[in-house]
C-alpha positions in Angstrom: -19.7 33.3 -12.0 -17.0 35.3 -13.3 -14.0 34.1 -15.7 -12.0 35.6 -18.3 -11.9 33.3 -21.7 -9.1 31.5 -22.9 -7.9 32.6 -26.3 -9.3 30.6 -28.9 -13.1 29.8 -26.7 -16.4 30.3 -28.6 -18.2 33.5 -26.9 -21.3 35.8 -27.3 -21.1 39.3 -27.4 -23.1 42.8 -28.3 -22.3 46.0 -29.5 -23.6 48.7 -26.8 -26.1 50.4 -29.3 -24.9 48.9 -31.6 -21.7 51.0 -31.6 -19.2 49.0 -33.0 -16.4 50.7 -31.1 -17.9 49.4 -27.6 -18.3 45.6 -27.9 -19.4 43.8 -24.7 -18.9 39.9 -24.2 -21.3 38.4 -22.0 -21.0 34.8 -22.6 -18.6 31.3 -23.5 -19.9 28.1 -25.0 -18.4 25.0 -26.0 -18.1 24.6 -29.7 -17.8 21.7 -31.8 -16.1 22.3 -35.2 -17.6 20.5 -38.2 -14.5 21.1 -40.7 -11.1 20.8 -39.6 -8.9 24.6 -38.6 -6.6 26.6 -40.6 -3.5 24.1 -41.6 -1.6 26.9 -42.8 -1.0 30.6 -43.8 -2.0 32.0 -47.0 -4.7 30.0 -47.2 -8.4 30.7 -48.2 -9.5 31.1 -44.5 -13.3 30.5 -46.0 -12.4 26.9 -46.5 -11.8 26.3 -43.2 -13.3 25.7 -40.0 -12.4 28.1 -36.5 -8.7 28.5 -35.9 -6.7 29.5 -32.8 -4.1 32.0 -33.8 -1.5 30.0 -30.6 -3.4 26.7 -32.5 -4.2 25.2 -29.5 -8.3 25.2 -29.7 -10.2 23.2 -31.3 -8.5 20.6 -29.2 -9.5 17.7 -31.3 -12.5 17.0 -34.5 -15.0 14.2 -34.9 -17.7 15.6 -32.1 -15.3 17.2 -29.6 -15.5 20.0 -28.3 -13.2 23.1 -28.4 -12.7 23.5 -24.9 -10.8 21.9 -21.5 -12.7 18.5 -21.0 -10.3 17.3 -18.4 -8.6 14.2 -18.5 -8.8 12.0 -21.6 -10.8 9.5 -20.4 -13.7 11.4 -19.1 -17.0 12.0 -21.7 -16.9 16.0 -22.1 -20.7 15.5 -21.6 -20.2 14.3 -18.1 -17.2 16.8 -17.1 -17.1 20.5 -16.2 -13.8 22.2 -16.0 -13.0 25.6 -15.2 -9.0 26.1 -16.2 -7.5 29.7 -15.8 -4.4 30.0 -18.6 -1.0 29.2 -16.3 -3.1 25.7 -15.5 -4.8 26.0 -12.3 -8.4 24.0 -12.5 -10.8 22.5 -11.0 -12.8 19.3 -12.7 -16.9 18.5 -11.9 -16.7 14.6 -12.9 -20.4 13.4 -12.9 -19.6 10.2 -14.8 -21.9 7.3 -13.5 -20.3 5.4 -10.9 -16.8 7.3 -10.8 -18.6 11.0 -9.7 -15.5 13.1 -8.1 -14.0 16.7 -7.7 -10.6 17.4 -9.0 -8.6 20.7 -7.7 -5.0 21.0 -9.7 -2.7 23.6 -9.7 -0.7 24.6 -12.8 2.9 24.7 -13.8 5.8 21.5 -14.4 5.1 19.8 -11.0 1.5 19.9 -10.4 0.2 18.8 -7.6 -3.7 17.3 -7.0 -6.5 16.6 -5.0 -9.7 14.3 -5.9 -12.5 13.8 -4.0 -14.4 10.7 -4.9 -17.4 8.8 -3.1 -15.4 7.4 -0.4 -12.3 8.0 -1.1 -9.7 11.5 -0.3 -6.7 11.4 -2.3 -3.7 14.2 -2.6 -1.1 14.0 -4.9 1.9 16.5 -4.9 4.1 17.3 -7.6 7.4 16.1 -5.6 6.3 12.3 -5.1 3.8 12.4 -2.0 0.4 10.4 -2.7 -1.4 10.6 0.5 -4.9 8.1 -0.2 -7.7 8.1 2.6 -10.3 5.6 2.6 -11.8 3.3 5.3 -7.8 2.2 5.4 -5.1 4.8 4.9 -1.7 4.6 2.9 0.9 7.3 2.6 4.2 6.6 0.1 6.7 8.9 0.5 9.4 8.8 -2.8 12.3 11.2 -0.7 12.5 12.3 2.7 9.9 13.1 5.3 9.7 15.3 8.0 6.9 15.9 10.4 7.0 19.2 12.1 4.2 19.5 15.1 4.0 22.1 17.2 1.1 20.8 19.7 0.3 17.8 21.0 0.5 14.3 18.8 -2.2 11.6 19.6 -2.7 8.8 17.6 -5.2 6.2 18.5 -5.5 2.6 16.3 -6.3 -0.7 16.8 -3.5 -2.3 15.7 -0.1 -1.1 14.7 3.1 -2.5 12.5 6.2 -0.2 11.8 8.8 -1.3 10.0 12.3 0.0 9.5 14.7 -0.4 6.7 17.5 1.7 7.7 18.5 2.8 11.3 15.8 4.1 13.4 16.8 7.4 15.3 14.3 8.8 18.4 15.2 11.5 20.2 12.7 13.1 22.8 13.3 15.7 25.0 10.8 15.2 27.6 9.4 12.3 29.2 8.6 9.0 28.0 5.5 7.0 29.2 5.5 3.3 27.9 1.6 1.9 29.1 1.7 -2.0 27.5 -1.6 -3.7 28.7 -1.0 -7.0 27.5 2.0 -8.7 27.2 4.9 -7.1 25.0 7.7 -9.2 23.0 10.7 -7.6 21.6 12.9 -9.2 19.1 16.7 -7.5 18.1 19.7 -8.7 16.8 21.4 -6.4 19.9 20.4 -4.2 22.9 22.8 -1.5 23.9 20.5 0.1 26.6 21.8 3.9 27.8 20.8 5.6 30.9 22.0 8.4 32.4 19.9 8.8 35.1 18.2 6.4 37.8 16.3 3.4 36.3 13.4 2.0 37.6 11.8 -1.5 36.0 8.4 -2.7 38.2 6.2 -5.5 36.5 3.1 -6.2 38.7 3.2 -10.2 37.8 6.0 -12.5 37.4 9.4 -11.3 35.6 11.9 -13.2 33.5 15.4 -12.4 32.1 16.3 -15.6 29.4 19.6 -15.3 27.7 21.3 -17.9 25.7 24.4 -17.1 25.5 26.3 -15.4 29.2 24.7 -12.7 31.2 26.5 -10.0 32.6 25.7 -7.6 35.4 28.0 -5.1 36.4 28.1 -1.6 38.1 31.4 0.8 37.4 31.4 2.3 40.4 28.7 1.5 43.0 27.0 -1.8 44.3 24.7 -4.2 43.2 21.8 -4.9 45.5 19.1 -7.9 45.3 16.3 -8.2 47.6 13.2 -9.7 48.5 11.2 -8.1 50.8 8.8 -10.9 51.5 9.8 -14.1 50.2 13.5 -15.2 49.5 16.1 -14.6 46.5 17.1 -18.3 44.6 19.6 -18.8 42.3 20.6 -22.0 41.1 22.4 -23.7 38.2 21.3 -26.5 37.2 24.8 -28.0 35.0 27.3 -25.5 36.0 28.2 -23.8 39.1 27.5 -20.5 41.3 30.9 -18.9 41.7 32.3 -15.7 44.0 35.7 -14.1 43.9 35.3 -11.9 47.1 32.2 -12.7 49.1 30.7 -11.4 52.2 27.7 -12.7 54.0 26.3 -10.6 57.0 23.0 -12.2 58.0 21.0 -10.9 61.0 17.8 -13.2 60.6 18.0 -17.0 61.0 19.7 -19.1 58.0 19.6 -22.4 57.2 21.7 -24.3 55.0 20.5 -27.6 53.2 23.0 -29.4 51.6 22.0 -32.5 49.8 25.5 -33.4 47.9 29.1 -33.2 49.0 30.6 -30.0 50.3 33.9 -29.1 48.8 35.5 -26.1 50.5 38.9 -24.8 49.9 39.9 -22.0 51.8 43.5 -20.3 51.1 43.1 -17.7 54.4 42.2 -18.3 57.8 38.9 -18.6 59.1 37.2 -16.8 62.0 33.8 -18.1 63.5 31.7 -16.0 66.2 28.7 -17.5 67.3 26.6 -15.6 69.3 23.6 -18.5 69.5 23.3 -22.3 69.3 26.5 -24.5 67.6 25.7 -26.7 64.9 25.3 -30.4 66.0 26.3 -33.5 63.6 24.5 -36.4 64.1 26.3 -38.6 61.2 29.8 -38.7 61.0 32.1 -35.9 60.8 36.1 -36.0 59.2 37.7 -32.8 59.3 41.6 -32.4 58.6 43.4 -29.5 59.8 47.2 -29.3 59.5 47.2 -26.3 61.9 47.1 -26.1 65.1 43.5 -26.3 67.2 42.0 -23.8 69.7 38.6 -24.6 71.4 38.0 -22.2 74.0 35.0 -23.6 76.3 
């Protein structure tokens, strides 16, 4: 391994034979100073321990040593750092039970990366903490953006996202929605915006429950229900089913069961063609026409 020594680090070195023009350093060790540096200038420098001209080694007295030993509350015996001088380094922490790898760049906002036993962690020197463990947890302090330019699969067994603010998606292509159980949805509002055709198919049974009114309307085309197989109900069970312009063309067989009163008021005329059999009364029948009567037999 290769590394240039900070200023200030204990080293080895020779004289190439023994020429003292040509010294040759081949070697760094930790030092421990036993009497405390240089204080000041003009001094007897004899009275006095190792000094760093910059005064920033020996880092600290009383049995540490004069080197990088990482963070403060590793042992120097049980951590190995290798620091270049702008502040890049890399940390071997063998402490018992707490055994890791620390990469760190240098400068104001340094950014770091520790490998522990079971646990990935990446700090940046703008806010983002990314953790990864048998659970994952990313905090984000400003803005996030997520660039990807291939696909994006993400497979979990259960999911929860929740939004403060507004919540903006905006995909280009298309949208597949696969739900194999059953799916609730909860909003203070829907305002639902399609451009194109609309298609909704549920293979079981399908409900619409408002509690408030419930409005279906097409701008400018029609509204079509139908049943292929079985028929289309609707029913209100304390109000009533009203129509403002209605027209009824039926070509299979109806039947009309009517187990209350009939009230009808019509303000036009009214035209009957029968092509098959009348309808026969067997109660009673009152009907009061101030026009005139046609029956053509």
């Amino acid at each position: 391994m290769y590394g240039i020594p900070c200023q200030g680090a204990h080293v080895f070195v020779f004289f190439e034979n023994g020429n003292v023009q040509q010294p040759r350093y081949f070697a760094t060790a930790p030092g421990i100073p036993r009497i405390p540096a240089t204080k000041g200038e003009g001094e007897d420098e004899s009275k006095y321990g190792f000094s760093d001209p910059d005064g920033i080694y020996p880092l600290e007295t009383g049995g540490q040593p004069d080197w990088n030993k990482g963070d403060t509350s590793m042992d120097y015996l049980d951590a190995f750092v290798l620091e270049d001088k702008c502040g890049n380094r890399i940390v071997f922490d063998s402490t018992p039970g707490s055994e890791q790898i620390i990469i760190q760049n240098g400068g104001e906002k340094r950014s770091k990366v520790s490998l522990q036993q079971s646990t990935i962690r990446k700090q940046s020197g703008t806010g983002t903490d990314i953790t990864q463990t048998g659970e994952r947890e990313v905090r984000v302090k400003g803005d996030d953006t997520t660039i990807i330019n291939g696909d994006y699969i993400r497979t979990n067994k259960n999911a929860k996202v929740s939004t403060i603010g507004d919540h903006t998606e905006n995909i280009s292509g298309p949208k597949d929605h696969s739900v194999a159980g059953i799916e609730n949805r909860t909003s203070g509002g829907l305002a639902w915006n399609v451009k194109g055709q609309t298609t909704i198919m549920t293979g079981s049974e399908a409900s619409f429950v408002s509690d408030m009114d419930t409005n279906i309307k097409s701008n400018t085309q029609s509204i079509k229900m139908e049943a292929t197989l079985i028929n289309i109900e609707m029913l209100a069970l304390l109000g009533q089913i009203k129509s403002q312009s209605l027209s009824i063309d039926m070509l299979a067989t109806t039947t009309a069961a009517f187990k209350g009163a009939i009230t009808t008021n019509i303000g036009g005329g009214i035209i009957t063609n029968v092509d098959g059999m009348m309808t026969t009364v067997n109660g009673s029948s009152v009907c009061m026409i101030t026009g005139g009567v046609i029956l053509i037999g």
